[in-house]
NUNU-671543 format. One line per field, with one value per residue (C-alpha): residue number from 1; residue in one letter; x, y, z. Coordinates in steps of 0.2 Angstrom, whole numbers, padded with zeros to 4 digits. Layout:
<sites>
i	(NUM; ...)
aa	(a; ...)
X	(X; ...)
Y	(Y; ...)
Z	(Z; ...)
</sites>
This chain:
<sites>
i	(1; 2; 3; 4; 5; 6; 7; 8; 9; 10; 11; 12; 13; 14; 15; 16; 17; 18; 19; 20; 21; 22; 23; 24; 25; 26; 27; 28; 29; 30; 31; 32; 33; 34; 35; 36; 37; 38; 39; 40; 41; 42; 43; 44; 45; 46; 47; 48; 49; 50; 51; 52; 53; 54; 55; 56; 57; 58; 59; 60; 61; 62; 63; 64; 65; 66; 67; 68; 69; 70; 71; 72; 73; 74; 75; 76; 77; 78; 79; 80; 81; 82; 83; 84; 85; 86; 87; 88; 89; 90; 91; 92; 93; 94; 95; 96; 97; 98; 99; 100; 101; 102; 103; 104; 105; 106; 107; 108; 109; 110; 111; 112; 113; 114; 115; 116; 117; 118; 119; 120; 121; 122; 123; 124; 125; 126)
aa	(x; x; x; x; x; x; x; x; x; x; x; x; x; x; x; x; x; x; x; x; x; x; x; x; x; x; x; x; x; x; x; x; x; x; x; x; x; x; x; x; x; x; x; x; x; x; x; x; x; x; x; x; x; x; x; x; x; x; x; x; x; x; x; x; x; x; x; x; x; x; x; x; x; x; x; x; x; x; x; x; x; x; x; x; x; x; x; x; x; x; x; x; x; x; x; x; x; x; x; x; x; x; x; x; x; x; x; x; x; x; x; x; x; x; x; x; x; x; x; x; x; x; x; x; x; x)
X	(-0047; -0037; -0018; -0013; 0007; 0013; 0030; 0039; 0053; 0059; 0063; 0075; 0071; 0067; 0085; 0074; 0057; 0049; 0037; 0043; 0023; 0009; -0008; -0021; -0035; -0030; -0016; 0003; 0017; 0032; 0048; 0066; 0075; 0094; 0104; 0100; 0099; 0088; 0094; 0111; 0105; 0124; 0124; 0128; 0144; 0142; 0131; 0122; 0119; 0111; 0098; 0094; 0093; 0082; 0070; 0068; 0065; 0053; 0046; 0044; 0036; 0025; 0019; 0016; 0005; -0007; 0002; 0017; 0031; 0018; 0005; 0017; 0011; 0028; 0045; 0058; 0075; 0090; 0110; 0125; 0131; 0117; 0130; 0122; 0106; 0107; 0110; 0094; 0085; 0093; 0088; 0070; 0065; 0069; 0058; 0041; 0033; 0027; 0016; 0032; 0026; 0029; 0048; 0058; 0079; 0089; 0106; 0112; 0127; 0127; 0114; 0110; 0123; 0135; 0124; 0125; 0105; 0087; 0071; 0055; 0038; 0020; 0007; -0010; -0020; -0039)
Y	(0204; 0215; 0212; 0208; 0209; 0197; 0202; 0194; 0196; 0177; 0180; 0194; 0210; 0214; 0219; 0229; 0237; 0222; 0212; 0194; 0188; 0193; 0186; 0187; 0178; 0160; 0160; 0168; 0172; 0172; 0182; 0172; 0170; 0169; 0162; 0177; 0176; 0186; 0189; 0197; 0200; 0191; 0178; 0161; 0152; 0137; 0129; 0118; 0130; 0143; 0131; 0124; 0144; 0146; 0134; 0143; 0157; 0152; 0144; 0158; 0170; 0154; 0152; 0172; 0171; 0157; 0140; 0130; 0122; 0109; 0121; 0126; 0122; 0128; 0133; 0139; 0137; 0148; 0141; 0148; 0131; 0119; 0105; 0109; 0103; 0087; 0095; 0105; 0088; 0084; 0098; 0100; 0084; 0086; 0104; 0096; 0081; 0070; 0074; 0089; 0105; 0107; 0114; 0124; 0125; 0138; 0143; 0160; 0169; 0178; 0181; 0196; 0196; 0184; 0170; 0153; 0150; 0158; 0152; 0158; 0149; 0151; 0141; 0139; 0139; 0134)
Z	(-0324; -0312; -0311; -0290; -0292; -0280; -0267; -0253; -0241; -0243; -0261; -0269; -0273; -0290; -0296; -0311; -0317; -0315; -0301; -0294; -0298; -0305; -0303; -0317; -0313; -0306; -0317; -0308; -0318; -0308; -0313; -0319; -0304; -0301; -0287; -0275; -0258; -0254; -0235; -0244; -0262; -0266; -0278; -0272; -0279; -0289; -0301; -0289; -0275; -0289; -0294; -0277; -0272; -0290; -0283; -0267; -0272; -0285; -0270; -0257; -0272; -0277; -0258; -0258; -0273; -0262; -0271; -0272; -0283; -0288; -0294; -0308; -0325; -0334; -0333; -0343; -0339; -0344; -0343; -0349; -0350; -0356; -0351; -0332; -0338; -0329; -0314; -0317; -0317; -0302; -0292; -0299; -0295; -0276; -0275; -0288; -0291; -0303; -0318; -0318; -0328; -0346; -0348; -0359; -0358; -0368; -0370; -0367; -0368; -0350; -0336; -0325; -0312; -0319; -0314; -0320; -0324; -0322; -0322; -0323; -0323; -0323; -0311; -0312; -0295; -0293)
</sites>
């Protein structure tokens, strides 16, 4: 199967040697994302706004790759403060619907840029 890397203008720049998506197949991995907007490549302020700006642009990359949020089969989530995680819940279930995709969430010590959480998933599309 031949790799298609996946880009798009609505979501950051890759701040790195890395693509925002790859398709193999039907399967898309798409690349952490931190609370970039991608229109200044600044990081928002806050915890909430850089997980609702996570989910858009794990959005715009997913919708560049031919799917969506709700084509995503797992995520792993990255805080510096895992006392955030309910905020996480909060957020993701406003951007996916139910059955959600498998999930992981970890604990670092610090994230490219300063930023406060990154997540990356995979999704599956037919």
């Amino acid at each position: 199967m031949a790799k298609q890397v996946i880009r798009t203008d609505a979501a950051p720049k890759a701040i790195g040697t890395y693509s925002q998506a790859v398709r193999c197949g039907n399967t898309v991995y798409l690349a952490g994302q931190i609370g970039l907007d991608p229109a200044t490549m600044e990081l928002v302020a806050g915890i909430a706004p850089q997980i609702q700006r996570v989910f858009e642009n794990l959005k715009a990359v997913a919708a560049a790759a031919g799917g969506g949020l709700n084509d995503i089969v797992k995520l792993t989530v990255y805080l510096t403060d895992l006392n955030h995680f309910a905020r996480v819940n909060e957020v993701m279930a406003a951007y996916l619907d139910a059955p959600y995709p498998a999930r992981a969430a970890l604990g670092v010590a610090s994230l490219p840029r300063g930023a406060l959480v990154e997540i990356d998933a995979i999704m599956q599309l037919e």
